[in-house]
C-alpha positions in Angstrom: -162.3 98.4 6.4 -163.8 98.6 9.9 -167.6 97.7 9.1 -166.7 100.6 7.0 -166.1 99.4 3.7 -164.2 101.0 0.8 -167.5 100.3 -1.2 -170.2 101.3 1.0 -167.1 103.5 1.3 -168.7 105.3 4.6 -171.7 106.3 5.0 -171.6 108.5 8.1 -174.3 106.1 9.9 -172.1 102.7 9.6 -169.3 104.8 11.5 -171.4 105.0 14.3 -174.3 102.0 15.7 -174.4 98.2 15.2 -175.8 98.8 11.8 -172.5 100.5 11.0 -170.1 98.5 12.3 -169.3 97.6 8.6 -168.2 99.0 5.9 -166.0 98.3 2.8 -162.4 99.5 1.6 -160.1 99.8 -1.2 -156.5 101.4 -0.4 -153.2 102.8 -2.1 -149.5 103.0 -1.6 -149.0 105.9 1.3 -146.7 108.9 0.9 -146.0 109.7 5.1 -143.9 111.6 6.9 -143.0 111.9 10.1 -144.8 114.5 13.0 -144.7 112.4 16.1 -142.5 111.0 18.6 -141.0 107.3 18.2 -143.1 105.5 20.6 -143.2 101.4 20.3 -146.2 99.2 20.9 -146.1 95.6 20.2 -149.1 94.0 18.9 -149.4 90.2 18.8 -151.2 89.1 15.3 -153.2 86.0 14.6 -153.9 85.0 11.0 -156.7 83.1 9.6 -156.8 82.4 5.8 -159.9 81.0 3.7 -159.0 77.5 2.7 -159.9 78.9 -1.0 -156.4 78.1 -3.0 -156.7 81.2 -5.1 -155.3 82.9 -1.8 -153.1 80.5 -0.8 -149.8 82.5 -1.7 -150.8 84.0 1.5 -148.0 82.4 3.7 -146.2 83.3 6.6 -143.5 85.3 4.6 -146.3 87.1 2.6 -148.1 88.1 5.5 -144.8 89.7 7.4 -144.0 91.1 3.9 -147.1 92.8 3.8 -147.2 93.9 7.6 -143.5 95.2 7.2 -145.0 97.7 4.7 -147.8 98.9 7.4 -145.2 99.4 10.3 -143.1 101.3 7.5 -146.1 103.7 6.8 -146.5 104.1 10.2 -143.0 104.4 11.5 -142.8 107.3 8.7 -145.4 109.1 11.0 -143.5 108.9 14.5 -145.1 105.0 16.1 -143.3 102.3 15.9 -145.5 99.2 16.0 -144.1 95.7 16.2 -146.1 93.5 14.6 -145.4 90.0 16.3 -146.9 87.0 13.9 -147.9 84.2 15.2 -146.5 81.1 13.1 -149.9 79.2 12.8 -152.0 80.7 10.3 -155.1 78.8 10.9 -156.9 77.9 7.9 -160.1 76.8 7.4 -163.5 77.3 5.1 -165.1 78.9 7.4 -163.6 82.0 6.2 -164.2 82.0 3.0 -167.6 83.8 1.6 -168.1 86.4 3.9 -171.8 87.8 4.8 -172.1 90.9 6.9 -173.8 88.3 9.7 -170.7 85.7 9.8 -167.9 88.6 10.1 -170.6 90.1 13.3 -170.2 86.7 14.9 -166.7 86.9 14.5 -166.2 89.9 16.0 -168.5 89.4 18.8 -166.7 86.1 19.9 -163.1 87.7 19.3 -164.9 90.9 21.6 -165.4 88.2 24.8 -162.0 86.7 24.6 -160.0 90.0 24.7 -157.2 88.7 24.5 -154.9 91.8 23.2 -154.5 90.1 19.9 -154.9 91.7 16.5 -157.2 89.0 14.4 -156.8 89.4 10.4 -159.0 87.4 8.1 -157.7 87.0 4.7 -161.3 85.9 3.1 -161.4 84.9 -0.8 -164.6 87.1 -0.8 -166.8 89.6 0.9 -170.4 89.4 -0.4 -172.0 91.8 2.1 -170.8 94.6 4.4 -173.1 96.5 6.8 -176.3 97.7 5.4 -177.6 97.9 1.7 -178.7 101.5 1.4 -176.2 101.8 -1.3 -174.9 99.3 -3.7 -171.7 98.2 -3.3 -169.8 97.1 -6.5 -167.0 95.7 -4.9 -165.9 95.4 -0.7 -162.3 94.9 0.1 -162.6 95.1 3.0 -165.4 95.0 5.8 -163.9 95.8 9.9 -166.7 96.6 12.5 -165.4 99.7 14.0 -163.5 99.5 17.2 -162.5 95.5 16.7 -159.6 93.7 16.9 -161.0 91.9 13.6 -159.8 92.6 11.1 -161.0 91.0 7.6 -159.6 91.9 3.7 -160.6 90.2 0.7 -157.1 88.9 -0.6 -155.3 89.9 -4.2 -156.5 86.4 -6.0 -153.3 84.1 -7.3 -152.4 85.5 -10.6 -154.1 88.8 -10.3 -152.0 92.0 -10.7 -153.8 93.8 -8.7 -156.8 93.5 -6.1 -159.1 96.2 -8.2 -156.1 98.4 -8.4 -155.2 98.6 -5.0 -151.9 97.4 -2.4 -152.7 94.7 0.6 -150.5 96.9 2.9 -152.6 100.3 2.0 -155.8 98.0 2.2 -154.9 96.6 5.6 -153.4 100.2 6.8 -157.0 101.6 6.0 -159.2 98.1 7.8 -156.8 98.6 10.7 -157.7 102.3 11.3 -161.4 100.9 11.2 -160.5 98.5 14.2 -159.1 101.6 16.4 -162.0 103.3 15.6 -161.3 105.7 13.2 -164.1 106.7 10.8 -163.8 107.9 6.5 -162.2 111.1 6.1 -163.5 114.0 3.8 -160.1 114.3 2.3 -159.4 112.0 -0.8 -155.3 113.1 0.5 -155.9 110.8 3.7 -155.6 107.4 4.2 -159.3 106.8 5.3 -160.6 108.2 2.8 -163.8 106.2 1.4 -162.1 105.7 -2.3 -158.3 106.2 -1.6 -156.5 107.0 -4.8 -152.4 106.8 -6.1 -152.1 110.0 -3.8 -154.4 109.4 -0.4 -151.3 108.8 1.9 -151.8 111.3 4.6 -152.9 110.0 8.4 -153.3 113.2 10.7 -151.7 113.0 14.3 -154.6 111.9 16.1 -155.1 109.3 13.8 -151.4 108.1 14.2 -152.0 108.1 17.9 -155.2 105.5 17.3 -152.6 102.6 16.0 -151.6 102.5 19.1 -154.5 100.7 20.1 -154.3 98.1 17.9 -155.0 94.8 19.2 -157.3 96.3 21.8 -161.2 95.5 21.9 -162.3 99.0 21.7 -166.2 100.5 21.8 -168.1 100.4 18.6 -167.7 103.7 18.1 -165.7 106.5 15.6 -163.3 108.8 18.1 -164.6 112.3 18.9 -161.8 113.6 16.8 -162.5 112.3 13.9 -164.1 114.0 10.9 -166.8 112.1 9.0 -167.0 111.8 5.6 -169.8 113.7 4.5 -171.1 111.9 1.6 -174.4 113.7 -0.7 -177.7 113.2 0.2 -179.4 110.2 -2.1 -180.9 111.6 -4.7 -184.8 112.5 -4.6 -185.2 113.3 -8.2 -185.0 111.4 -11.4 -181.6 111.7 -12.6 -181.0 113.3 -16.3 -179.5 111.2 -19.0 -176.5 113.3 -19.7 -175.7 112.2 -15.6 -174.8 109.0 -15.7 -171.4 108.9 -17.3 -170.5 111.5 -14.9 -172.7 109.9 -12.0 -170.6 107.2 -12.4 -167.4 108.5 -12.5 -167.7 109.5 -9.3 -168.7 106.9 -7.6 -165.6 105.0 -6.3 -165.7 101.2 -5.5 -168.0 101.6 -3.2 -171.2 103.4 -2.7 -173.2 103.6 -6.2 -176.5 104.7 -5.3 -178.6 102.6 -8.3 -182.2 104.3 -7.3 -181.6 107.4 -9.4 -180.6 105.2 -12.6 -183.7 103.2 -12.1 -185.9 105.8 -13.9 -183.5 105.9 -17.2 -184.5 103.8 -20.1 -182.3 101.1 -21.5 -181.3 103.4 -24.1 -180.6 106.0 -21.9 -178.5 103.4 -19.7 -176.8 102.0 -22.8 -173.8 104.9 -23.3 -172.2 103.4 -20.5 -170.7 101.3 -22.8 -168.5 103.6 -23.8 -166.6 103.5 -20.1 -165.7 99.6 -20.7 -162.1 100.2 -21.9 -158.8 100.3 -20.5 -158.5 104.4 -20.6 -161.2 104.1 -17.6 -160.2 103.2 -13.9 -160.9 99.8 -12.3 -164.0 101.5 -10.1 -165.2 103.6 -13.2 -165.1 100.2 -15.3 -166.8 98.0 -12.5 -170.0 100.7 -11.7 -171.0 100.8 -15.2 -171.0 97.2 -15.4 -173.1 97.0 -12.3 -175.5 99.5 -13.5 -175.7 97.8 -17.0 -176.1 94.4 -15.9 -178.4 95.0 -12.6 -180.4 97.9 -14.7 -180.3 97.4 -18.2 -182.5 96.1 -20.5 -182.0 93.6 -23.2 -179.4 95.7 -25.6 -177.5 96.6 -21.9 -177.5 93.2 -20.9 -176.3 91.8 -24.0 -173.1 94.2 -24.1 -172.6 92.6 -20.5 -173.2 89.5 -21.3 -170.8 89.9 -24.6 -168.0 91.3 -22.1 -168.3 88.6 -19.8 -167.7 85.9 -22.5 -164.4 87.6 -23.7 -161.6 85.2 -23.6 -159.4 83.8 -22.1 -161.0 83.2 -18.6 -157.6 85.3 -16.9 -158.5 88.4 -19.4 -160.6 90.7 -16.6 -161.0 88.3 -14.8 -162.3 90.8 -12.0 -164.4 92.6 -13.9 -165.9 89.6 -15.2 -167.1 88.7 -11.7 -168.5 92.5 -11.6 -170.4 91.6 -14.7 -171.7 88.0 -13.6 -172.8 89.2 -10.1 -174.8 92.2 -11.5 -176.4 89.9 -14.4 -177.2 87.9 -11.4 -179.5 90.5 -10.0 -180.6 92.0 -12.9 -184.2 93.5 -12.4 -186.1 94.3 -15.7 -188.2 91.6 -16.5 -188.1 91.3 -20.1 -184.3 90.3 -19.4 -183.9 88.9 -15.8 -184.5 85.4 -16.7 -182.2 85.5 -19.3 -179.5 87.0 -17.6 -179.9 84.6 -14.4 -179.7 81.7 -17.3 -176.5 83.3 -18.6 -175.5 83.1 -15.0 -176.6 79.4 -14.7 -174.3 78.3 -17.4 -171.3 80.5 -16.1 -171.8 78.1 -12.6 -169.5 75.7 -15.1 -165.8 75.6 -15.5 -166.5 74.8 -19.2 -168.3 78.2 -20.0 -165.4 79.5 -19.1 -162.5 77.3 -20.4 -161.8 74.8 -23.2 -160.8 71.4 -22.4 -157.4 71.3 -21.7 -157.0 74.8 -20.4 -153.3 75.1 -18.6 -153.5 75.3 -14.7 -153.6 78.6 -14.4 -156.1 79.4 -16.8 -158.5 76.4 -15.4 -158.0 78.2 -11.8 -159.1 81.2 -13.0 -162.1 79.1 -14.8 -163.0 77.7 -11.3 -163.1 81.1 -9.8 -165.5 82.1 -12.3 -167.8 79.5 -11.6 -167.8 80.1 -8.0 -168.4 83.4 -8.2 -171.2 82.6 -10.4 -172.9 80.5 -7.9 -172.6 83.1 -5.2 -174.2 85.8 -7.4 -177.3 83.2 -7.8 -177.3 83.6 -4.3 -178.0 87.1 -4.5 -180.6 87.1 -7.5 -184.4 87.4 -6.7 -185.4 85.4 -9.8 -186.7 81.9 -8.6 -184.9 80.2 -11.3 -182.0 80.9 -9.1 -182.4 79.6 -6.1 -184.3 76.5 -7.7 -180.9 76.0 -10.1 -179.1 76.3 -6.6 -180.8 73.7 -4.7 -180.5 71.0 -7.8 -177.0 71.6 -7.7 -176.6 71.5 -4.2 -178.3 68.3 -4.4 -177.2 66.5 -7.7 -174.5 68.3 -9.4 -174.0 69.0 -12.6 -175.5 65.8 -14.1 -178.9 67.3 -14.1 -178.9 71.1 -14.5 -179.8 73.4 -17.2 -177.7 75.8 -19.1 -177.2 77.0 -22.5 -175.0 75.5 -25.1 -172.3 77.4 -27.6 -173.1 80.4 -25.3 -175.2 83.2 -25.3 -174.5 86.0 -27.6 -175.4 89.4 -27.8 -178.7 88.9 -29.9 -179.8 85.9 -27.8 -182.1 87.3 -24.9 -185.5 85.5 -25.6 -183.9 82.3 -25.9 -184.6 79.1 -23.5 -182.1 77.4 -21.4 -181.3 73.7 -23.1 -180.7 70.5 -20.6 -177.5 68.6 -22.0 -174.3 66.9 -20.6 -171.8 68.2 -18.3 -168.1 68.2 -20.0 -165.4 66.7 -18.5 -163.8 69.4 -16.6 -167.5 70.3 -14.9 -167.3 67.0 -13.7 -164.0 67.4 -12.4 -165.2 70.2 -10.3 -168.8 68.8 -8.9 -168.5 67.8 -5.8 -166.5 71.7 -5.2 -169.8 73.3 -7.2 -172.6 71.1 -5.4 -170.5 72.3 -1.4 -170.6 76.1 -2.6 -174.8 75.5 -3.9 -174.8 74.4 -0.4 -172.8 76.8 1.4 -174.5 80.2 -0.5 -177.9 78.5 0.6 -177.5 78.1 4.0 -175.7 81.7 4.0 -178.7 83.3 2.5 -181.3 81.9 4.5 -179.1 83.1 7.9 -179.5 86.5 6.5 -181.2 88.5 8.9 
């Protein structure tokens, strides 16, 4: 989503200004129909994949799959674009992990060439996407407005769904962002900032705008169109008999956490009650943000308790939800228990049992590295010290809790003991990504 991002889901100032050039993006299947002309426009489209194997059922035939769904949607509306693949996806690790500053550079180098060539990143993550006035839970997508870059976080192997949402309504939405088109005030349209079953609509000047694609355009949202206008943050404290509905509303992206900063953990704790499968994807992953960034020690613990649910493969999204907000949990009677929890869930065996099946163990490893991302994002020194130990040593030498951490275990201290076989296994991939997160964080500007 064009440094617009279906999480940060569009604030009106990342539409417009290098600060804005990101944002994040979740999409759904389009209903279109046509009220244009037939007019063809060929668009040549290089593909670059993380080298990350939980994406790397995105071949060739996937990718034109997908793509033949986007020219579909937008044949439906009266242009006919020809997407024209190039056979070489390139892959590489460069892509994978994805900070607001390494998809700038990206654009900016793909800007000089201008080459007429649409560039789409298929990135195993996105950890950051444009500025941080508001938190986002999860970004899909992250497209600096105007660039022939394109970048989506890919549906993970195994995974039903990517939070709910279609790769061709994703890439539809992150590809509006690169012909500068801004976040609609219409939940009916396309680019809206938290597209729904039913937000299929793309009005005619928006149709027109595809017809750029490819092009290196300027950073800037077209004259005609209209904003999203999203509230003003809140000034005041926010009531308790809010939240629920505070966080209903949300969408993927753009929670605004200073309000619930006032409530108590009590007053945090009925959140609970939205962790079940009645509840939508974005409902289910903002209350685990706000319980596990926010809470105190009985809100952590019912995050903490979720995240431990087995098997591994069972939520596995929202299980990264709930790790990354432990991660930055900032009440200080529970953040160093919750960046120990953390610690421990760095391991494929806090996840899985010896023997696991293949699947199950690659959804284990995914865990694990998403655990030592969120490290990267926690304030607590523990982190970062855990992070340069295991960038250095492995898992030989580390700390982390055994049996687990249950609900009524906040207080406790982290134990120093063995690393299991299958942590072993998966060292040398654990100390690379303590390495990688490091060096990310510290080229934050």
């Amino acid at each position: 989503m064009g440094f617009q991002s279906i999480a940060t889901l569009g604030r009106t100032a990342w539409a417009v200004g290098v600060a804005s050039l990101l944002s994040a993006c979740v999409a759904t299947q389009p209903l279109v129909y046509s009220e244009t002309s037939g007019v063809s426009h060929p668009v040549k489209v290089q593909v670059y994949r993380a080298a990350d194997q939980s994406i790397s059922h995105y071949d060739l035939a996937e990718v034109q799959a997908v793509l033949s769904g986007v020219q579909q949607t937008l044949r439906d509306r009266g242009i006919d674009i020809q997407f024209d693949v190039l056979p070489n996806i390139q892959i590489s690790d460069n892509w994978e992990d994805l900070y607001s500053q390494d998809i700038l550079r990206m654009s900016s180098r793909i800007r000089s060439e201008n080459n007429k060539q649409l560039r789409l990143f298929i990135t195993n993550k996105i950890w950051s996407c444009g500025n941080h006035t508001v938190e986002t839970t999860v970004i899909l997508g992250c497209t600096p407005v105007g660039s022939p870059t394109v970048v989506v976080q890919g549906t993970v192997d195994g995974a039903s769904s990517n939070y709910g949402t279609t790769d061709h309504i994703l890439w539809l939405h992150e590809m509006g962002h690169s012909v500068q088109l801004g976040h609609a005030n219409d939940l009916h349209r396309v680019m809206t900032p938290t597209p729904q079953p039913y937000s299929t609509e793309l009005e005619r000047y928006e149709v027109r705008q595809y017809g750029n694609l490819g092009e290196s355009l300027q950073p800037k949202v077209v004259q005609a169109a209209v904003t999203a206008q999203l509230p003003a943050l809140r000034t005041q404290p926010m009531a308790a008999t809010d939240v629920a509905t505070q966080v209903r509303h949300a969408g993927l992206h753009g929670l605004d956490l200073s309000p619930f900063k006032t409530l108590s953990d009590a007053e945090l704790l009925p959140l609970a009650q939205l962790l079940n499968d009645q509840e939508s994807p974005s409902v289910q992953a903002n209350a685990l943000a706000v319980l596990g960034q926010l809470g105190g020690t009985q809100s952590a613990a019912v995050v903490m308790t979720y995240a431990q649910q087995r098997p591994a493969s069972h939520l596995r999204e929202m299980k990264e939800i709930a790790i990354i907000a432990l991660a930055k949990n900032e009440t200080p009677d529970v953040t160093d228990q919750a960046t120990a929890m953390v610690i421990r869930a760095t391991r494929p065996s806090f996840w899985c049992a010896s023997g696991a099946g293949a699947d199950e163990l690659k959804a284990c490893q995914r865990l694990a590295h998403m655990g030592i991302g969120a490290l990267a994002q926690s304030p607590n020194a523990q982190a970062r010290a855990y992070l340069t130990e295991l960038a250095l040593s492995g898992f030989q030498a580390t700390q982390f809790e055994p049996n687990g951490i249950s609900a009524g275990a906040v207080g406790r201290k982290p134990e120093r003991i063995a690393a299991q076989k299958i942590d072993v296994d998966w060292a040398t991939e654990s100390s690379k990504a303590a390495a990688k997160f490091l060096r990310k964080r510290a080229d934050i500007p």
